[in-house]
DRENZA-432089 format. One record per residue (C-alpha): residue number from 1; residue in one letter; x negated, y, z negated. Coordinates in nm, 3 decimals, padded with zeros to 5 digits. Layout:
+-----+------+---------+---------+---------+
| seq | type |       u |       v |       w |
+-----+------+---------+---------+---------+
| NUM |    A |       X |       Y |       Z |
...
+-----+------+---------+---------+---------+
//
This chain:
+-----+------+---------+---------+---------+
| seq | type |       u |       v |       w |
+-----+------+---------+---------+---------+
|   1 |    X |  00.317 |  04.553 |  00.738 |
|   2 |    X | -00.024 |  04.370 |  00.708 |
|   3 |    X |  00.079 |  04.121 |  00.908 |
|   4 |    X |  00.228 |  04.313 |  01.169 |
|   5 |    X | -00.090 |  04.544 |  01.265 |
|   6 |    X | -00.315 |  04.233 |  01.201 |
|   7 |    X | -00.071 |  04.018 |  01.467 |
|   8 |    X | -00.080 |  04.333 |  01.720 |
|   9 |    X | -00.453 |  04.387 |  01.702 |
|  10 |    X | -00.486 |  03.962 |  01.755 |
|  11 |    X | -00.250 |  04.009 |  02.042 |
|  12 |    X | -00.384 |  04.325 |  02.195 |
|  13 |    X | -00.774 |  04.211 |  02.155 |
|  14 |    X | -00.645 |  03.881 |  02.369 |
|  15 |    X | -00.514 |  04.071 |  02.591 |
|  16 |    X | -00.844 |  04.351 |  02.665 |
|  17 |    X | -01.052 |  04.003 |  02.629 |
|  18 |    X | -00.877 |  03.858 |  02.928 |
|  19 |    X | -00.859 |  04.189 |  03.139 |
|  20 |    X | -01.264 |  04.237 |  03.078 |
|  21 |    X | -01.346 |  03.897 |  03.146 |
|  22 |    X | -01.134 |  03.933 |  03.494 |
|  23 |    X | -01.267 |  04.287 |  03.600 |
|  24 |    X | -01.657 |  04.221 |  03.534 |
|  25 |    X | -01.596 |  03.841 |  03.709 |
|  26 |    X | -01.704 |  03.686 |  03.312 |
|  27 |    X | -01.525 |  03.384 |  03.314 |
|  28 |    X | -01.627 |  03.050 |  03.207 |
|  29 |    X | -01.468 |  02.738 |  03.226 |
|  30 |    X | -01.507 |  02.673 |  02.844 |
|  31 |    X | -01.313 |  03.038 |  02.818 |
|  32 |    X | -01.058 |  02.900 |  03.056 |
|  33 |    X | -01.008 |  02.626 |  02.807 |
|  34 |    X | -00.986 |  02.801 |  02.446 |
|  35 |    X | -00.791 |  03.113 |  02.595 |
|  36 |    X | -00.473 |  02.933 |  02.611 |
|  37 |    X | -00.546 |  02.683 |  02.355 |
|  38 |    X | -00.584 |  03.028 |  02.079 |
|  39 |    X | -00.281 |  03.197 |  02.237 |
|  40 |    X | -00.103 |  02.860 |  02.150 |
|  41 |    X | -00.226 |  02.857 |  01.767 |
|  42 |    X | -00.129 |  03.245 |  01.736 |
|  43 |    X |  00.190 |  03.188 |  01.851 |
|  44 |    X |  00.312 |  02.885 |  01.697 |
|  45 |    X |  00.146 |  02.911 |  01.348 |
|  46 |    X |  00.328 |  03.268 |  01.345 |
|  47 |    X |  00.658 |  03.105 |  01.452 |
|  48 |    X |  00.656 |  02.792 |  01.242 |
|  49 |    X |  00.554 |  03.077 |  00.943 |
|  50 |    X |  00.864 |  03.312 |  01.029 |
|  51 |    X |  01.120 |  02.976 |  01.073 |
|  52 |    X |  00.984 |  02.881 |  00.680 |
|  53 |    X |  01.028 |  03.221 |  00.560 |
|  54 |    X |  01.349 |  03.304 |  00.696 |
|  55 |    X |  01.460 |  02.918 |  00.695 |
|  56 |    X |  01.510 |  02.909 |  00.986 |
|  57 |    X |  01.644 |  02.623 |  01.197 |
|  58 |    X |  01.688 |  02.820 |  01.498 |
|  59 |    X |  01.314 |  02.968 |  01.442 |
|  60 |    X |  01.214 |  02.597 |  01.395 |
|  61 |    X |  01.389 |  02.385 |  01.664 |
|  62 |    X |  01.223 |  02.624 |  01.910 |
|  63 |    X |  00.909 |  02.630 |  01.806 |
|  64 |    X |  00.905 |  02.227 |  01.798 |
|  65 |    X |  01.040 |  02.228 |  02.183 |
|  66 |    X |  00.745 |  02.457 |  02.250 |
|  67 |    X |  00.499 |  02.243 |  02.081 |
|  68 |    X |  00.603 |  01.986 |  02.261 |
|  69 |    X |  00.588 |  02.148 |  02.605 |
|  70 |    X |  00.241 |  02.263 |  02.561 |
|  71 |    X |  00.141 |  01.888 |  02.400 |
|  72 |    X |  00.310 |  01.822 |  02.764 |
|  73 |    X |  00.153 |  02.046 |  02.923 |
|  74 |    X | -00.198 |  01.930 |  02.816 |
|  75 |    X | -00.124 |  01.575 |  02.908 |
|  76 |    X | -00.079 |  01.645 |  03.230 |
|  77 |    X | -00.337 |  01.873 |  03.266 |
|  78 |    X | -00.542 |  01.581 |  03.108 |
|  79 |    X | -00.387 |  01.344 |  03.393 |
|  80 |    X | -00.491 |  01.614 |  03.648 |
|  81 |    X | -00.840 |  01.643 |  03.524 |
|  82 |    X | -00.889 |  01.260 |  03.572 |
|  83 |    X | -00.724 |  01.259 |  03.929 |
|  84 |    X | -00.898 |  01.544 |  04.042 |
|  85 |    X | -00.612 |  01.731 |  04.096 |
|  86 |    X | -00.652 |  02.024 |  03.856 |
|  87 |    X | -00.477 |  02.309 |  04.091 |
|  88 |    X | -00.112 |  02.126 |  03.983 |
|  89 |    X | -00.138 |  02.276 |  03.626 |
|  90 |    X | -00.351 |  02.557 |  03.731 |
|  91 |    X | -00.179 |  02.850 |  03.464 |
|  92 |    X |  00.044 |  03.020 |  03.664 |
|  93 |    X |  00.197 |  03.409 |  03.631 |
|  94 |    X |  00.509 |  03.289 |  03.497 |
|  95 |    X |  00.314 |  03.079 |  03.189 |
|  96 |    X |  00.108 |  03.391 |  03.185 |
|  97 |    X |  00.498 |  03.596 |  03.106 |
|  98 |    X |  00.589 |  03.327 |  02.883 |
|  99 |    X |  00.315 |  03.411 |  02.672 |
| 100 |    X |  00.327 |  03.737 |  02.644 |
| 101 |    X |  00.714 |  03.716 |  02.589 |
| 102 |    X |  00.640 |  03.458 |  02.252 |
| 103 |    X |  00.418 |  03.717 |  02.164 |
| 104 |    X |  00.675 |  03.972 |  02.160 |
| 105 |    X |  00.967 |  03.803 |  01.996 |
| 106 |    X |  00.686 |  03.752 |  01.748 |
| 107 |    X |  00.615 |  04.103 |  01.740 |
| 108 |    X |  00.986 |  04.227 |  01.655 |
| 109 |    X |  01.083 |  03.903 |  01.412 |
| 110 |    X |  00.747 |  04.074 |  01.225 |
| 111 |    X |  00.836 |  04.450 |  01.307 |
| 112 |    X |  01.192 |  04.357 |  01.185 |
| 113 |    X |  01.011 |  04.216 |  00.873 |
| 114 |    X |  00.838 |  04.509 |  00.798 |
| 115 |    X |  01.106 |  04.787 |  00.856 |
| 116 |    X |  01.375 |  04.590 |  00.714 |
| 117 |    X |  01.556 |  04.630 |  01.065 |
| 118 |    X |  01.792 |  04.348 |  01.119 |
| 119 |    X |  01.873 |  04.447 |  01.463 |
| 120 |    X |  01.513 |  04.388 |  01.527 |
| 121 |    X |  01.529 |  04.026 |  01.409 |
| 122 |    X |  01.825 |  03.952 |  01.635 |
| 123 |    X |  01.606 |  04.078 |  01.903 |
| 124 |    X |  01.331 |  03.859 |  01.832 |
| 125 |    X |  01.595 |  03.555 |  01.834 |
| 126 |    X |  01.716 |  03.658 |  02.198 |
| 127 |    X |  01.341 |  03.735 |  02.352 |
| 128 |    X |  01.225 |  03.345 |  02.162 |
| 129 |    X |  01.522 |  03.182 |  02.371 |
| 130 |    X |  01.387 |  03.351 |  02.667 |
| 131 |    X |  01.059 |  03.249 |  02.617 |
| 132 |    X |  01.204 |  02.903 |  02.565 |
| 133 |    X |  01.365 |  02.865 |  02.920 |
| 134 |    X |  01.038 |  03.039 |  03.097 |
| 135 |    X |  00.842 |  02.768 |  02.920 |
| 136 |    X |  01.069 |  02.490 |  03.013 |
| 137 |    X |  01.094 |  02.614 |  03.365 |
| 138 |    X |  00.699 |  02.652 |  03.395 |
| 139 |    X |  00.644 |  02.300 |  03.197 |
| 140 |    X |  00.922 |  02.082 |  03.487 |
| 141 |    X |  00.697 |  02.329 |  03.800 |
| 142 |    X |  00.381 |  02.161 |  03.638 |
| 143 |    X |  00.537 |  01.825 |  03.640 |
| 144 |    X |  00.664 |  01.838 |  03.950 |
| 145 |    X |  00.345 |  01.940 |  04.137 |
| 146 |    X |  00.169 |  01.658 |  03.952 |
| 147 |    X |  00.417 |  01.363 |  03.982 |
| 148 |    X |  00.405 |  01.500 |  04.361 |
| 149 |    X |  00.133 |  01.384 |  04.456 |
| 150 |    X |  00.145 |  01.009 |  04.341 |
| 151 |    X |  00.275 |  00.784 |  04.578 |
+-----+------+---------+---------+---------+
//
């Protein structure tokens, strides 16, 4: 149950911080930077914890395909950076929804947890996959506007 309200109150803070920031114009480039890279660490420490306690392979494949996106991800946004071509892997709405949908099949895998409901952890299984395909779909957009633009 501890982990549960502590995991909402992380997720639910992120989310206020980001809203604020927007509405009062507070952003910062450094802020742009360690936003996504502590959405990243809440999500796949909780993930890789949930696929050890559960044993999960399932838990665990997708979590390493996610890691590996986002160490994708960064590479090219790396490769942008150098290139001056930053507005390819600009974070779009859909990576925005593929965050907040890892963040909920993390909520119910920990809500299932605490409640004992199993129905809840099946949940949690179905929203990860989705979260999954947004990623990939979101990681091969990125690519494709970057690899684009070399001839």
């Amino acid at each position: 149950m501890a982990s549960l309200l502590l995991f909402l109150f992380a997720s639910i803070s992120d989310y206020f911080d980001g809203a604020l920031a927007r509405k009062y114009d507070l952003s910062s480039s450094l802020g742009e930077v360690l936003d996504p890279i502590a959405d990243k660490i809440l999500v796949l420490f909780m993930l890789f914890a949930l696929s050890l306690h559960f044993s999960s392979i399932y838990i665990g494949f997708i979590s390493c395909l996610m890691l590996a996106r986002e160490f994708w991800v960064s590479a090219l946004r790396d490769l942008n950076a150098r290139n001056l071509n930053t507005s390819a892997t600009k974070v779009s709405f859909m990576a925005k929804i593929k965050t907040t949908i890892q963040l909920s099949a993390v909520g119910l895998y920990l809500l299932g947890l605490s409640y004992d409901i199993v129905f809840m952890l099946f949940l949690g299984d179905f929203v990860l996959f989705i979260a999954l395909i947004i990623g990939l779909k979101t990681g091969l957009t990125y690519s494709l506007k970057t690899f684009s633009n070399f001839s």
